[in-house]
C-alpha angles and dihedrals in degrees: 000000000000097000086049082048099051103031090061087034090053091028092059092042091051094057087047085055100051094037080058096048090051104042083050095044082047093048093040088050086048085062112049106276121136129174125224094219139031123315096205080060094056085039088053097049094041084046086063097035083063098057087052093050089044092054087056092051089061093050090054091048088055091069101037126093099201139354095280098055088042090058094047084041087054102057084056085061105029107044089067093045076063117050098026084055093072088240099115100036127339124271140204115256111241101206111219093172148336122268102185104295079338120112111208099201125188091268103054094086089071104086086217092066095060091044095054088053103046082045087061099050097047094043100033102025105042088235123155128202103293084056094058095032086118086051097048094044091052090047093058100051098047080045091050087037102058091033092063089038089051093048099045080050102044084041088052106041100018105029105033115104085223109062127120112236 
């Protein structure tokens, strides 16, 4: 069944993903880093960040007709995942509406950009959970969000008995 199909897909690149985180957070103790606030913290938001990385994998492997052009489909996707998170160099916050005190700016809706930011304030700032609760909330409905979106996709175009190859 599908469900069987993406629980054990999504179940086995999650482990790859926090195998990753850890062998990184463990390689990045050996030499010399040492963040201000809890790891489990950063484990827990990295843990998230992958299912919604993993969502738009399967989005990209919706469109794709075999592993090279997923590959060359998933830069399309990923490299902005990258640069409009803040990762690579800051950007300005370009407001699209008001959430409370909150500012939802045209980037928000790229996992990668909460993460960064609840990353910075673990790492930087010494901040625990509670401190990154809006960031992991937000997290986990963009994850949940892609991850729908990437299985009614890939059910449609990859999985349909109908689809034109």
């Amino acid at each position: 069944r599908a469900f069987d199909y993406f629980a054990g897909v999504s179940g086995a690149q999650l482990i790859v993903a926090l195998s990753s985180l850890l062998f990184t957070f463990g390689v990045a103790w050996l030499l010399g880093f040492r963040s201000e606030g809890p790891i489990l913290a950063a484990i827990a938001v990295g843990a998230i960040t992958s299912l919604g990385v993993i969502g738009v994998g399967l989005i990209v492997a919706s469109f794709a007709k075999n592993v090279t052009r997923a590959f060359l489909v998933a830069n399309v996707a990923f490299i902005p995942m990258m640069f409009f998170s803040g990762a690579i160099y800051p950007l300005k916050k370009v407001e699209l509406f008001r959430l409370g005190e909150r500012t939802i700016g045209l980037f928000d809706v790229i996992p990668t950009t909460h993460a960064v930011v609840a990353l910075n304030k673990v790492h930087s700032l010494g901040e625990g959970l509670g401190a990154v609760a809006f960031e992991l909330g937000s997290l986990a409905i963009l994850s949940l969000m892609y991850f729908a979106i990437g299985v009614i996709l890939f059910q449609r175009f990859q999985l349909s008995p109908n689809r034109a190859r």
